[in-house]
PAZAPA-4460 file (N, C-alpha, C; in steps of 0.05 Angstrom, whole numbers, plus 32768, in hexadecimal, padded with zeros to 4 digits):
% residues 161
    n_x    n_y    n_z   ca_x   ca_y   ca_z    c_x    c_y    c_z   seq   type   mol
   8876   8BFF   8617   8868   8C10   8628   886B   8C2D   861E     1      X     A
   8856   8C31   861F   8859   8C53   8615   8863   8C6A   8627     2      X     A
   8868   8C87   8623   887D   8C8E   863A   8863   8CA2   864C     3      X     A
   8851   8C9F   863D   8836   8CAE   8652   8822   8C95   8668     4      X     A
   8832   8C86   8662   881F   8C72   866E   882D   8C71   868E     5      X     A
   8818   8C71   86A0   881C   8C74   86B6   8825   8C66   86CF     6      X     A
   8832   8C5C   86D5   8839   8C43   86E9   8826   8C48   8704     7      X     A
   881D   8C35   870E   8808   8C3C   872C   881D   8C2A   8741     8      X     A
   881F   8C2B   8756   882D   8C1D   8767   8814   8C00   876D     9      X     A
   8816   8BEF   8776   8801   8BD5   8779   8810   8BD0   8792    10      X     A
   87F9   8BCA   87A4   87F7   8BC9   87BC   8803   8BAD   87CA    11      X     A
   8811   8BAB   87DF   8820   8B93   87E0   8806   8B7E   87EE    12      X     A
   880C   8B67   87E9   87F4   8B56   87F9   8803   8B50   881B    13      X     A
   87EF   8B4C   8824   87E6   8B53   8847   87F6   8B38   884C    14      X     A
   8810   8B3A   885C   8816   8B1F   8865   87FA   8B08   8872    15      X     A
   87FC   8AEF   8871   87EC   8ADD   887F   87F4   8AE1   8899    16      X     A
   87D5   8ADE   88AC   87DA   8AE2   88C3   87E2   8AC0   88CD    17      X     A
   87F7   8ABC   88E0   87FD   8A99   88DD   87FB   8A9B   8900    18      X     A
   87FA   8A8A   890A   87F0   8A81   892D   8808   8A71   8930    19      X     A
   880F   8A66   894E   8827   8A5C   8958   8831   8A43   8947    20      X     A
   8843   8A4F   8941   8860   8A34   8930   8857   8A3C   8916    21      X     A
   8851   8A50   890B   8843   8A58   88F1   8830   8A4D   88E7    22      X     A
   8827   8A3B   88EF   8808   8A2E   88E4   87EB   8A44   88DC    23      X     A
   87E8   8A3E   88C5   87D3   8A51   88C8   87BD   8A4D   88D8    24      X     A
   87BB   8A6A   88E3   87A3   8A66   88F5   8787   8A65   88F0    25      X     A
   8775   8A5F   88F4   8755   8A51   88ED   8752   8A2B   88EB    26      X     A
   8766   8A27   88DD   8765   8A06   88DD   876D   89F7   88F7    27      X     A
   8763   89E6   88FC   8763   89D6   891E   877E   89C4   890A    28      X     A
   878A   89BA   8920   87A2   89AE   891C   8799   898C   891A    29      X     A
   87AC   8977   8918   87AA   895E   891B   87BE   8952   8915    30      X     A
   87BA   893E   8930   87C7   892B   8930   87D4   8910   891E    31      X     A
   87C1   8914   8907   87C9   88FE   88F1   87E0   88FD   88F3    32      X     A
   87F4   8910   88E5   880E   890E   88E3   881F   88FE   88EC    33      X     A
   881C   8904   8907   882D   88FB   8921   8823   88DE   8925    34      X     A
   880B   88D9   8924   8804   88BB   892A   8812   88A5   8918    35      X     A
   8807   88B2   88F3   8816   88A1   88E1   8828   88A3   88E2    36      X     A
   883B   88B5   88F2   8856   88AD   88EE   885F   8894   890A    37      X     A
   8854   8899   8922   8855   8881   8938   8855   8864   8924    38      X     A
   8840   8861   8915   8830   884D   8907   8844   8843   88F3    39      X     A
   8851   884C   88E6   8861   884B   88CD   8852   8850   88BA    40      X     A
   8849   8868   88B9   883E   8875   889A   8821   8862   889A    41      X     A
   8815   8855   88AF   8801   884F   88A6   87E4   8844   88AE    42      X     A
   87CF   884C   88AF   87BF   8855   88C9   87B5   8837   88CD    43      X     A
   87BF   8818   88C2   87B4   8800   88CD   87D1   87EB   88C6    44      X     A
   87E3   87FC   88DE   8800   87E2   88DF   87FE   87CD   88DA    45      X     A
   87EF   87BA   88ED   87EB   87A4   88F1   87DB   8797   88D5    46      X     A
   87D6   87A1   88C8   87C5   8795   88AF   87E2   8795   8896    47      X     A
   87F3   87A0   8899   8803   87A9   888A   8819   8786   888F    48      X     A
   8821   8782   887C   8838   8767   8878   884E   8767   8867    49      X     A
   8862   877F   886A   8872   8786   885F   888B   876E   8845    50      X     A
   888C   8759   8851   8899   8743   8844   8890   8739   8831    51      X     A
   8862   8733   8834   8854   8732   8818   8858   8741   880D    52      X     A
   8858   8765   8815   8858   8774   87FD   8871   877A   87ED    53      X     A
   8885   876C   87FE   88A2   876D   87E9   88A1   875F   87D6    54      X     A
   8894   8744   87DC   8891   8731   87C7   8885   8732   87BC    55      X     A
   886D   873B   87B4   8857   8747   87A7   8865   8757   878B    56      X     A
   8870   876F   879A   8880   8789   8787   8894   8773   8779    57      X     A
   88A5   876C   8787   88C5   8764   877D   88C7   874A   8769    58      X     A
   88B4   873A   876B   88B0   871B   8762   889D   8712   874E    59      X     A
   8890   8722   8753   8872   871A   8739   8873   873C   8728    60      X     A
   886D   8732   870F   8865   8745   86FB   8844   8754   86FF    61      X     A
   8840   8764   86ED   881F   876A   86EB   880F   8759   86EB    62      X     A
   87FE   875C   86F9   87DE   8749   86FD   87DC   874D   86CC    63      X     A
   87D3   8769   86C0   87D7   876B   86AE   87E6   876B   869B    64      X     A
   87FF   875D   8699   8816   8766   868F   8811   874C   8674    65      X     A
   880C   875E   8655   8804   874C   863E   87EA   8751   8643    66      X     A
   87D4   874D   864D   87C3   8744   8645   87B5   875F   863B    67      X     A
   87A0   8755   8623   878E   876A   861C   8774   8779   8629    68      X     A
   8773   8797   8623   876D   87A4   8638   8764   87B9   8627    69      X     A
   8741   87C9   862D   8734   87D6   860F   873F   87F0   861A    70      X     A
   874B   87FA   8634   874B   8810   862B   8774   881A   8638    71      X     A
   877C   8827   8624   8794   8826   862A   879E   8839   864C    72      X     A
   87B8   882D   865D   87B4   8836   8676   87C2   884A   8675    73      X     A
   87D7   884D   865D   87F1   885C   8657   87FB   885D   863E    74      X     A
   880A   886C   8635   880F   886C   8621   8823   8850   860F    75      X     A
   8835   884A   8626   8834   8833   8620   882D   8818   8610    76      X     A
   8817   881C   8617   8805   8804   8616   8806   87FE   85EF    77      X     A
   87FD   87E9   85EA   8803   87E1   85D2   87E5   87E0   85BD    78      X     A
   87E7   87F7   85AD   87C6   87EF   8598   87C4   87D6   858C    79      X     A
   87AD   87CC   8590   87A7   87B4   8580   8797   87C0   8568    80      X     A
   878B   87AF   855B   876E   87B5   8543   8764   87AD   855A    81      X     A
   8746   87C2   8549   8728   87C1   8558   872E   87CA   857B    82      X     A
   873F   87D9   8575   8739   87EE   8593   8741   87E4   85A8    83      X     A
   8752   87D5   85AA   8752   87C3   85C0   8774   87CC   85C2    84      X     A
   8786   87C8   85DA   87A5   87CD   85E0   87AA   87B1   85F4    85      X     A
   87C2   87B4   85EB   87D3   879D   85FA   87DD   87AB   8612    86      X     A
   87DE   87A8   862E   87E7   87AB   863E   8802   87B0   8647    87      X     A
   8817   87C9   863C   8834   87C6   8641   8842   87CE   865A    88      X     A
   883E   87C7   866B   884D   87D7   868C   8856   87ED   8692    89      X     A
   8852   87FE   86AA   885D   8818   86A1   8857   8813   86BD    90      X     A
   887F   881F   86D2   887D   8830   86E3   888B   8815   86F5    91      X     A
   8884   8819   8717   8890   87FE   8723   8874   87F6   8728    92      X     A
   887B   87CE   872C   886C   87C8   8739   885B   87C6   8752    93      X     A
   8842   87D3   8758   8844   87D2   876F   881D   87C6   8782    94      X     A
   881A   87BE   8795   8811   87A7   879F   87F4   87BF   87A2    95      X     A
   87DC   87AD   8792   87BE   87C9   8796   87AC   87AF   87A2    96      X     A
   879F   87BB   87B3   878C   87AE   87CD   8771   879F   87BA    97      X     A
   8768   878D   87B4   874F   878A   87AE   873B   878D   87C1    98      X     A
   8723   87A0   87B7   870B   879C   87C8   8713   87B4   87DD    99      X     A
   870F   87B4   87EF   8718   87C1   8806   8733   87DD   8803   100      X     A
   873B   87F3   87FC   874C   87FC   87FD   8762   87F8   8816   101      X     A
   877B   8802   8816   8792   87FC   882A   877D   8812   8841   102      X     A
   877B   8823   883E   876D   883F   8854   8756   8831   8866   103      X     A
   874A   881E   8851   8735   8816   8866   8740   8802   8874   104      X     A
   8752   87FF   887E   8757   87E3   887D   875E   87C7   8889   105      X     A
   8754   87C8   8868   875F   87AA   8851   877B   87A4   8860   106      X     A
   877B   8789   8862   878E   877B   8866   87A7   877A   8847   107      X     A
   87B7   876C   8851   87CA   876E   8836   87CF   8750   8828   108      X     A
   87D6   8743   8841   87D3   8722   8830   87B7   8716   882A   109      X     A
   87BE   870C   8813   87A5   86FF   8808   8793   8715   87F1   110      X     A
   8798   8732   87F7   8786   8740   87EB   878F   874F   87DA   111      X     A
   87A7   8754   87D0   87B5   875F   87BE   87C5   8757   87A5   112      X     A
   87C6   8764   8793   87D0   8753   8778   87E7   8767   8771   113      X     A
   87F8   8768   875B   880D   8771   8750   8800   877F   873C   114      X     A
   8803   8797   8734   87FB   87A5   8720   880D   87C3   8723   115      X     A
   881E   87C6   8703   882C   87DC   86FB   8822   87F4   8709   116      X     A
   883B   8809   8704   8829   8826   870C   8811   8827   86FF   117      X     A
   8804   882B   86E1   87FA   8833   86D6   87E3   8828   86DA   118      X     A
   87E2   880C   86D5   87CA   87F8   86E5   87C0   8801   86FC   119      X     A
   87CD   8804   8719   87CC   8806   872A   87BC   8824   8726   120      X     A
   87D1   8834   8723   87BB   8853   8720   879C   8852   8711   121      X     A
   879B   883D   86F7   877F   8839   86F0   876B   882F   8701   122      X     A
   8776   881B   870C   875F   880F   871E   875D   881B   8738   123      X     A
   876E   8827   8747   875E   8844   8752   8749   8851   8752   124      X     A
   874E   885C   873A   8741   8875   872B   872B   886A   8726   125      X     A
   8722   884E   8714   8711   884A   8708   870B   8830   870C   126      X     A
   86FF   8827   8725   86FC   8808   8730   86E3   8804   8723   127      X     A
   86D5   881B   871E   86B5   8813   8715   86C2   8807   86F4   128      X     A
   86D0   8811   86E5   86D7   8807   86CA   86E7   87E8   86C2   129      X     A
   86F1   87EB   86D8   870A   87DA   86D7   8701   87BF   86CD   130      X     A
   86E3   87A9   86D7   86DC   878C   86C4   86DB   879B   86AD   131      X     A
   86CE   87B2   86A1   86C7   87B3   868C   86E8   87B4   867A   132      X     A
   86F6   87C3   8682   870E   87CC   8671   8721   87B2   8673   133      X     A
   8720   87A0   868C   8737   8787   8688   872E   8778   868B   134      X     A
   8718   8770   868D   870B   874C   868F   870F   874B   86A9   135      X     A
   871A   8752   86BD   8720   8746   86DD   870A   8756   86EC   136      X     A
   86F2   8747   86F5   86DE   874D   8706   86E8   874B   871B   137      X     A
   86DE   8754   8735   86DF   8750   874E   86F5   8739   8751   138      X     A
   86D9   8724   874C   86E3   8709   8752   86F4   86FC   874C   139      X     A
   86FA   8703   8734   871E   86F6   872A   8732   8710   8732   140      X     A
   872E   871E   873A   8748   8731   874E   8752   8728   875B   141      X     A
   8736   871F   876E   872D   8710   878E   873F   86F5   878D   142      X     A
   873E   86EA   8773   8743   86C9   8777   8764   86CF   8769   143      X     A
   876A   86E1   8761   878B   86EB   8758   8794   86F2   876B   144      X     A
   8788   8703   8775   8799   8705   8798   8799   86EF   87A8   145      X     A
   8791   86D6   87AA   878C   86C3   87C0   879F   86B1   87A8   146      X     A
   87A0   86B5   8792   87B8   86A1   8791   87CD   86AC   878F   147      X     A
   87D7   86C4   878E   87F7   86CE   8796   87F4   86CA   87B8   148      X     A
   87E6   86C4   87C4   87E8   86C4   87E0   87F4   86AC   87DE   149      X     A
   87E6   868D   87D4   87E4   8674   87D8   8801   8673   87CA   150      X     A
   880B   867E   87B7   882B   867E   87A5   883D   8683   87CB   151      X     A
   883A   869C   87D1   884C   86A0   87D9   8853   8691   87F5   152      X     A
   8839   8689   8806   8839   8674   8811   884D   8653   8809   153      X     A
   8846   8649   87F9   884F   863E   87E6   8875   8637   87E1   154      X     A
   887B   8658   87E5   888D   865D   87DD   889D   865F   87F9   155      X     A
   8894   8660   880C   889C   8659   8825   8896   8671   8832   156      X     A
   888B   8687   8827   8889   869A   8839   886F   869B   8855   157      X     A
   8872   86A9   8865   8854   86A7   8873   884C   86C5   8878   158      X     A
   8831   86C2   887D   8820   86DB   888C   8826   86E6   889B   159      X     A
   882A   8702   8899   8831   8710   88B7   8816   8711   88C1   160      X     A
   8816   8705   88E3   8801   8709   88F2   87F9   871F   88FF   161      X     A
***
């Protein structure tokens, strides 16, 4: 800095004006919070079957885990020739709704499959891509979820009603 160069003072910014319990004021308040928390974190309890989705996470691998898949989900994932990657797991396993999201919801038994973080975050993001990039249309999701249902049945477990 040169010794003619002038310093200016800069003006402090204007505290926020905040309304009772500090909330800012203009936004209307809501209840969500407080409800999902009555609920347990989740706005359709009763659809929710906590014991399938342990078994789901804890007991079965990736719906994808190995199989080939054109576009990679993570870095992970393994190059083949001719553009194509092998599927390598990344993250925990955890239980994604076919068809129906959990918000609208979708029930949990019967309609959910096992798929890695990475999986899981893809088919999110990109349900319109997803037959194209893994071979699993709708309908073989649909019919992979109804047989981890029929396994775990099977296996002695039952439906929460």
């Amino acid at each position: 800095m040169s010794p003619d160069a002038i310093l200016r003072p800069v003006p402090k910014p204007k505290p926020k004006v905040r309304g009772k319990r500090g909330a800012p004021t203009g936004r209307p308040r809501t209840r969500l919070k407080r409800i999902n928390k009555k609920r347990g974190g989740s706005a359709f309890p009763k659809m929710r079957d906590p014991q399938y989705r342990k078994w789901i996470r804890t007991e079965n691998e990736c719906l994808l885990r190995g199989r080939e898949i054109r576009v990679a989900f993570s870095e992970h994932d393994l190059q083949l020739p001719i553009y194509h990657y092998e599927h390598r797991c990344w993250g925990a396993i955890t239980p994604a709704h076919v068809g129906k999201h959990q918000a609208q919801g979708a029930p949990d038994f019967g309609v959910i499959v096992p798929l890695c973080q990475a999986a899981h975050l893809f088919y999110d993001e990109h349900r319109d891509k997803w037959p194209r990039v893994t071979r699993y249309d709708e309908k073989a999701m649909a019919s992979a979820a109804s047989g981890y249902a029929l396994k775990y049945v099977e296996r002695g477990g039952e439906p929460c009603q």
